[in-house]
N, C-alpha and C positions, 0 to 999 in steps of 0.2 A: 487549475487541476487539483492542485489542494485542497481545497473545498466541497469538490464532489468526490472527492478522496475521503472526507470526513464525515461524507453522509453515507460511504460505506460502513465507515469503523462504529458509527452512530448506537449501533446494537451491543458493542463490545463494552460500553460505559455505558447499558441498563437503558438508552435513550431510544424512544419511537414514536414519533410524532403520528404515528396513524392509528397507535392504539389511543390516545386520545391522554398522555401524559398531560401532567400540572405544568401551567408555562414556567414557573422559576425554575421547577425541578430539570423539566427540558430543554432552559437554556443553560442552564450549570453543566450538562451532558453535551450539550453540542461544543459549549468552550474547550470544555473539556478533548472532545474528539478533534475539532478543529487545532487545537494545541498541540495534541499528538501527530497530528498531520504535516504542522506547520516548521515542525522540527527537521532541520537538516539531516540528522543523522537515525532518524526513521524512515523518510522515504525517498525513494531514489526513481524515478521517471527516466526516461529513456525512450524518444521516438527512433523507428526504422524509417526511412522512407523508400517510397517505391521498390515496394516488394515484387508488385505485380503493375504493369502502367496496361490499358486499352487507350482505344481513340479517345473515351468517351470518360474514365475515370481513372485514376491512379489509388494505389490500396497501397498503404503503408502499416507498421506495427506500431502500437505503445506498447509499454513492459515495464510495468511497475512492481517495485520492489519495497514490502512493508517489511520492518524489524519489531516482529510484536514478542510481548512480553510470557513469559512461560511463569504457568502460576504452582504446578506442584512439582513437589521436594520429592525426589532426585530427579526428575525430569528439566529439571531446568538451572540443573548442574552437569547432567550427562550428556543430553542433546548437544549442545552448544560446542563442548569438549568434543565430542565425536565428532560434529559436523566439520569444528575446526582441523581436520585431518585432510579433507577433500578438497577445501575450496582456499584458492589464491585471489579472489575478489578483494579488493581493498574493504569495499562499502560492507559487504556481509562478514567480513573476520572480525570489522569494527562490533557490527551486530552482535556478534557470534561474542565478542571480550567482555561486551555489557548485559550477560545473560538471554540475551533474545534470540528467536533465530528468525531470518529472513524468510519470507514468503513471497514466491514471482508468481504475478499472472499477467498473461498480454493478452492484448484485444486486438483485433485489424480497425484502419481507420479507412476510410476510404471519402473521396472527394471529386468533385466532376472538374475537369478541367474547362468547363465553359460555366459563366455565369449564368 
């Protein structure tokens, strides 16, 4: 998951392998993203399962949670300060102490119960 985790972030380190970048340059960019990914205390994953079950499929959630980094001054002295008022999360306060702030998004997963 990590890994297709890092071909999201791929944009955020200047990398795009479909606009047709220089190969050194686009693998310095993907280690790079992959690195960011691969850090414990950047991403936090989280499945639900059977959210919703049929005969025929069961659907469950992923929920992932990046800790990206805030580039302008005071924004990424206040955000973090503020946000740490609302949230009792272990993983997003950590976030939130090393200047970042937490971004969630969940996807449904879904699966047949027959091969």
């Amino acid at each position: 998951m990590a890994t297709s985790f890092a071909r999201g972030l791929l944009p955020l380190f200047g990398g795009d392998y479909a606009a047709g970048a220089e190969p050194a340059k686009g693998l310095e960019q993907w280690q790079l993203a992959l690195g960011e990914a691969s850090l414990p205390n950047r991403l936090q994953i989280s499945i639900k399962d059977k959210l919703l079950q049929t005969a025929d499929i069961e659907v469950g959630l992923l929920e992932a949670t990046y800790c990206s980094e805030l580039f302008f001054v005071p924004a990424n002295i206040l955000i973090p300060e503020l946000m740490s008022l609302w949230t009792t999360d272990p993983f997003e306060l950590a976030c939130l102490a090393d200047s970042r702030v937490p971004i969630a998004a969940a996807a449904p997963m879904s699966r047949s119960k027959f091969p």
